[in-house]
C-alpha positions as CSV (number, residue, x, y, z in Angstrom):
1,X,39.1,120.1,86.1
2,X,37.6,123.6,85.5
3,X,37.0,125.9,88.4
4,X,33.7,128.2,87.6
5,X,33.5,129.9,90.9
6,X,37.3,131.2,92.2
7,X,36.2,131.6,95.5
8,X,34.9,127.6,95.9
9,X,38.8,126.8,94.7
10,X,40.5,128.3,98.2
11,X,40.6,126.9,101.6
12,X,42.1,128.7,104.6
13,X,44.1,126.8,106.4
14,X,45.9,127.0,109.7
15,X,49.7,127.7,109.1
16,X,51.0,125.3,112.3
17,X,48.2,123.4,112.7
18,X,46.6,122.1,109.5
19,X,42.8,121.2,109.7
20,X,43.2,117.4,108.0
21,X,39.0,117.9,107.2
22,X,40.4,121.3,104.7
23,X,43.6,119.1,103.3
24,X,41.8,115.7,102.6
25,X,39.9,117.4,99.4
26,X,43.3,118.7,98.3
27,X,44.6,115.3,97.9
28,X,42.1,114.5,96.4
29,X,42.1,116.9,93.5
30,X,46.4,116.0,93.7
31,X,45.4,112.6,92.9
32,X,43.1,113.4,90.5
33,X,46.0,115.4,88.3
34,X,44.7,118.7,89.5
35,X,46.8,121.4,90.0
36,X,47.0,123.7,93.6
37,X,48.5,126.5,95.2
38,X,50.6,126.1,98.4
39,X,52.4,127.8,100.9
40,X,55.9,126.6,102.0
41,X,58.7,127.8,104.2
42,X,59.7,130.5,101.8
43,X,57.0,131.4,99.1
44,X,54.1,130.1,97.9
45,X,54.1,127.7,95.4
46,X,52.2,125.8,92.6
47,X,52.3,122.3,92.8
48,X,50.9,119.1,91.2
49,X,51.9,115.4,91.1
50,X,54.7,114.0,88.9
51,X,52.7,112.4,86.9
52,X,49.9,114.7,85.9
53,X,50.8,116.1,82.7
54,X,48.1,118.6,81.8
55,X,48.4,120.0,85.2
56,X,52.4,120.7,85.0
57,X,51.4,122.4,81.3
58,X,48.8,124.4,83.4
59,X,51.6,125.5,85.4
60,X,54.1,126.6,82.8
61,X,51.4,128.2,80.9
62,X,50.4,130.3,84.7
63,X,54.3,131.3,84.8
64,X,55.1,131.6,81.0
65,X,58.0,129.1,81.4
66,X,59.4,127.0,78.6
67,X,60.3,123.4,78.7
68,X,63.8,124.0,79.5
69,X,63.0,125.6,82.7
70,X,63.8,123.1,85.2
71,X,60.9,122.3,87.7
72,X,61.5,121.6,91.8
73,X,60.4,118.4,92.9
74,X,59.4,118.3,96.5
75,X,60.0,115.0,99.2
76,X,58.3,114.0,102.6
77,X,62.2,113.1,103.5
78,X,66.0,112.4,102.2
79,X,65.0,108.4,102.0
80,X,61.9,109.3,98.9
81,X,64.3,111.9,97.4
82,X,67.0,109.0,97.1
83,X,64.5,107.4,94.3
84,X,65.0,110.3,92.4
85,X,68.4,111.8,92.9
86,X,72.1,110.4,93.1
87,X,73.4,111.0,96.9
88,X,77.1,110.3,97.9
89,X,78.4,110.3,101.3
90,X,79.4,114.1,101.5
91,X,75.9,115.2,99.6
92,X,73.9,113.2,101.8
93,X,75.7,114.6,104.8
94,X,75.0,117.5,103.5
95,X,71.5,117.0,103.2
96,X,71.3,115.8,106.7
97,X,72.2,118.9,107.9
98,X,69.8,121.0,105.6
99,X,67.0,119.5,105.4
100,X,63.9,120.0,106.3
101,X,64.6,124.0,105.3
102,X,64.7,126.5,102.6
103,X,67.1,125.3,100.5
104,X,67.2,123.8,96.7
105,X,69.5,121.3,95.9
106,X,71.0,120.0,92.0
107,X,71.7,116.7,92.4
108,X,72.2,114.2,89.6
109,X,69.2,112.5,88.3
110,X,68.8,108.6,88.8
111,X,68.3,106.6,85.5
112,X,64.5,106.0,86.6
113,X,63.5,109.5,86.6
114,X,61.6,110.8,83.2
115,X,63.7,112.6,80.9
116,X,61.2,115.0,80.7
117,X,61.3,115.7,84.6
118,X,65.4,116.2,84.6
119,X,67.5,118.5,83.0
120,X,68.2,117.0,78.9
121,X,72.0,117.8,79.4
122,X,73.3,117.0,82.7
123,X,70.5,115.0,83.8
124,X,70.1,117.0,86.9
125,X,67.0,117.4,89.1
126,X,66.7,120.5,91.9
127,X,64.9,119.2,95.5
128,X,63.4,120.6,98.2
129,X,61.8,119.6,101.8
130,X,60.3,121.9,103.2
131,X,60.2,122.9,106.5
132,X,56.3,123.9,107.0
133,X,53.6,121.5,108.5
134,X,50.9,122.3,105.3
135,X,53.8,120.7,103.5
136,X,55.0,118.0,105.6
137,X,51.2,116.8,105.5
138,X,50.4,117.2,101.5
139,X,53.7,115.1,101.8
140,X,53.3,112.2,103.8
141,X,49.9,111.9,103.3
142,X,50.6,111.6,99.4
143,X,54.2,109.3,100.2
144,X,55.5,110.8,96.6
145,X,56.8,114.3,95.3
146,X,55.1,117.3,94.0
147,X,56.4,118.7,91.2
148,X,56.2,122.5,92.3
149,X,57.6,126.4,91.5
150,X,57.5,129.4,93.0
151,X,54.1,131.5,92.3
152,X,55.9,134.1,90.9
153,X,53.9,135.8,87.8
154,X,55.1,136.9,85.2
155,X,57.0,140.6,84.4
156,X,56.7,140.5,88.6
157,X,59.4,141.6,91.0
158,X,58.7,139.7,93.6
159,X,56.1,136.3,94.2
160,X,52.5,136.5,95.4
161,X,52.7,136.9,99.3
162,X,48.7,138.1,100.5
163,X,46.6,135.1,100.3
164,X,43.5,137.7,99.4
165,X,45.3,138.4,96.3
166,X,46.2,134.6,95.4
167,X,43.1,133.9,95.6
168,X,42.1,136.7,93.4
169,X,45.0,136.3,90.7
170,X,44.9,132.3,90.8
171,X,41.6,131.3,92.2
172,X,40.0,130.3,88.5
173,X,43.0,129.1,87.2
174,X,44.0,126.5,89.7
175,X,42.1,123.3,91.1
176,X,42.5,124.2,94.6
177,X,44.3,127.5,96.7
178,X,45.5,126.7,100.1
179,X,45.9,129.7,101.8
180,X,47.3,130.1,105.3
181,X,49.7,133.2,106.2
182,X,51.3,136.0,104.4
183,X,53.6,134.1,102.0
184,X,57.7,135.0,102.0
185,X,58.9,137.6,99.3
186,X,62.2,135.0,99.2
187,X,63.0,132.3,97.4
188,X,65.0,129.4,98.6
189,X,68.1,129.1,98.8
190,X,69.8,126.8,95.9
191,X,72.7,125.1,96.0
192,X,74.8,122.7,92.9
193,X,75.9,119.4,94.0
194,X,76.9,118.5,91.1
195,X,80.3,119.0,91.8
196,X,82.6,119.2,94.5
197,X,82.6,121.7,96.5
198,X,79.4,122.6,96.5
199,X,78.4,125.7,94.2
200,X,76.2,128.5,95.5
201,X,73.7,129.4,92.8
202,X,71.3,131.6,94.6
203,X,71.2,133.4,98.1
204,X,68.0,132.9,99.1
205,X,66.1,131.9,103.1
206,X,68.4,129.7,103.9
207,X,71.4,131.2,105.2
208,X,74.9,129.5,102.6
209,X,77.1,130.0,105.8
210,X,75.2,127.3,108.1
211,X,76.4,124.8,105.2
212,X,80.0,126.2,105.3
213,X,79.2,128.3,101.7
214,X,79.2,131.8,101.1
């Protein structure tokens, strides 16, 4: 899908309250393999479905990122992200406590996610849910993940935050913009579980020392 007009591609949204009449066509065009901009606890975010190709090549081609850049995938709850990721007792505890929040976790990939969706090598995925109600609806409404990264463009410091200027930037290159309120300058937090204990990869939102990590 081709956007002629960039204003006709964004919808404002309300941030704690979403409007379900503004996020109905947004499923719609995620359904249809389209490609959107989000917000989510931290930044905002592009995002599409697992399975639309062209869209996730849109995306890399947005952020200049290479295939071996490892795209987040993002879950209505822990019991969807089991299809996709390996939890043990301790991870899953760990998870628990988390989750929904602005943390990233590597988990190991299960054997029924695409090769193309997990890391080549250690057949690692990253995961997120988010704690923000635009998110928690695109998510339960669609009952799978979106495949998703931080709209941060490239040679920037920092990602998009003013909607104004998403729409701007991203408006004609995107299927649909949902904007709500001034996006976060941080990222998530991320965290490696594939090993024990837990790794700390990035500092982000989420605060390491509420999960015992520093």
């Amino acid at each position: 899908m081709e956007i002629e007009d960039n204003m006709s591609s964004c919808v404002s949204v309300h941030p704690v309250n979403p409007q379900w009449r503004l996020l109905g066509p947004v499923l719609d065009v995620l359904r249809a393999g389209g490609l959107i901009v989000f917000p989510t606890d931290t930044c905002y975010a592009l995002g599409c479905m697992v399975g639309a190709r062209a869209a996730q090549e849109r995306l890399r081609r947005i952020r200049q990122l290479d295939l071996q850049h490892d795209l987040s995938l993002l879950f209505p709850g822990i019991a969807q992200l089991a299809e996709y990721a390996k939890l043990d007792d301790r991870a899953f505890a760990l998870l628990r406590k988390a989750l929904p929040g602005p943390y990233t976790f590597i988990l190991p990939a299960t054997k029924d996610v695409p090769r193309r969706l997990a890391d080549p090598k250690k057949r690692s995925i990253g995961v997120r849910i988010p704690a923000h109600p635009i998110c928690e609806m695109l998510l339960a409404e669609l009952g799978e993940p979106l495949m998703s990264s931080t709209l941060q463009l490239p040679e920037a410091d920092i990602p998009l935050i003013d909607p104004e200027e998403i729409c701007t930037l991203l408006g004609n290159q995107v299927d649909k913009v949902i904007l709500a309120e001034q996006g976060r300058a941080q990222c998530s937090t991320v965290i490696d579980l594939l090993q024990w204990p837990p790794q700390l990869l990035r500092k982000g939102a989420g605060d390491p020392a509420a999960l015992g990590l520093e």
